[in-house]
Every structure is written in C-alpha cells, then in structure tokens.
C-alpha positions in Angstrom: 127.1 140.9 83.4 127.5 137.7 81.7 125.1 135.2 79.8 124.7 133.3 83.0 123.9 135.8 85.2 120.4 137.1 86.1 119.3 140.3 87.4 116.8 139.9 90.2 115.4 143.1 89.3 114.6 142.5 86.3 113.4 138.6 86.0 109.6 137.9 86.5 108.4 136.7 89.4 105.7 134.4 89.5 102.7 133.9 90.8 103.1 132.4 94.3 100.2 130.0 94.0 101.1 127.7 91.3 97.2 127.1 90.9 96.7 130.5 89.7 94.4 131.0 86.7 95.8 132.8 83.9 93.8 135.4 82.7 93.0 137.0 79.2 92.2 140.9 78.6 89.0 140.5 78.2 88.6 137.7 80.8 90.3 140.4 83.6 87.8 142.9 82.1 84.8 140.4 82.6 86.1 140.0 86.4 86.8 143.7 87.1 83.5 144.4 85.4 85.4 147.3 83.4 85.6 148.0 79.9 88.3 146.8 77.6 89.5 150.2 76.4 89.8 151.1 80.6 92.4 148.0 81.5 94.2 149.1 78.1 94.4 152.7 79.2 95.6 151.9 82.9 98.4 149.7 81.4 99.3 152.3 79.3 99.5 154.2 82.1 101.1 151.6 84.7 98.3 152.1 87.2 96.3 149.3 86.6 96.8 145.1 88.2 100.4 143.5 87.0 100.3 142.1 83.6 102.8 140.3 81.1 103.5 139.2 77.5 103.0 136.0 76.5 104.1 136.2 73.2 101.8 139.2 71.5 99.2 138.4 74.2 98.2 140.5 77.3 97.8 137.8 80.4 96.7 138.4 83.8 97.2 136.2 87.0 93.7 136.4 88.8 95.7 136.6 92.0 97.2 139.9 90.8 93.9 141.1 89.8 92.8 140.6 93.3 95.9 141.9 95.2 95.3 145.3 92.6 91.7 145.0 94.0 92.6 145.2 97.7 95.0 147.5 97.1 92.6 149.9 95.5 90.2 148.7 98.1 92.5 150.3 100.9 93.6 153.8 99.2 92.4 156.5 101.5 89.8 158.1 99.0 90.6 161.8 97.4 87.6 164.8 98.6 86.9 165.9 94.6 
C-alpha cells in the first residue's frame, strides 16, 4: 500500500450529522448518567458507545452515544 492510498477499513468515519456535539468523558458520563470509572471500563473492554482520540483526550459524538443507547435499548434481555 502506498502513502496515497487509504484503507477503508481502517479510516474513521464521521459522524453523519455534521451538527453533532462532541462530547467529553465526563460530559458522556453526565448524559448516560453512569460513573466515570464504568465508561472507562466498557472501553477497556470494547462494549461500551464508539469513542476516539483527539490527541490524549477521550471524545464522544452524542449521536453515537445515542445509537449505543438504542442499541442497548433493543438487546433481548438475559433470565439471571
């Protein structure tokens, strides 16, 4: 692959709604109503919403956070 090539697979794809509001960790906490240390461990893990790197910083769009949310919303429940 040359320098001028890009890997659709690996490139970011943006938010669809160029309004979107970029979020912060603990702004996506505040609107998930979660604790900090629960959005960190679910990233660690790769189960919570789609987040990037903006520099050293965690970011969330509020559009993923809401996609995460329906999806969660609309995951037959487990019998425990």
């Amino acid at each position: 692959m040359t320098a001028h090539q890009v890997d659709p697979d690996t490139t970011y794809r943006p938010s669809t709604n160029l309004g979107d509001k970029m979020l912060t960790l603990q702004e996506a906490c505040t609107y998930l109503r979660i604790p900090e240390g629960t959005l960190r461990y679910w990233r660690h893990l790769g189960t919570g919403p789609r987040s990037f790197k903006l520099g050293r910083h965690v970011r969330y769009w509020k559009a993923d956070l809401i996609l995460w949310l329906t999806e969660q919303t609309n995951r037959p429940q487990r019998d425990d």
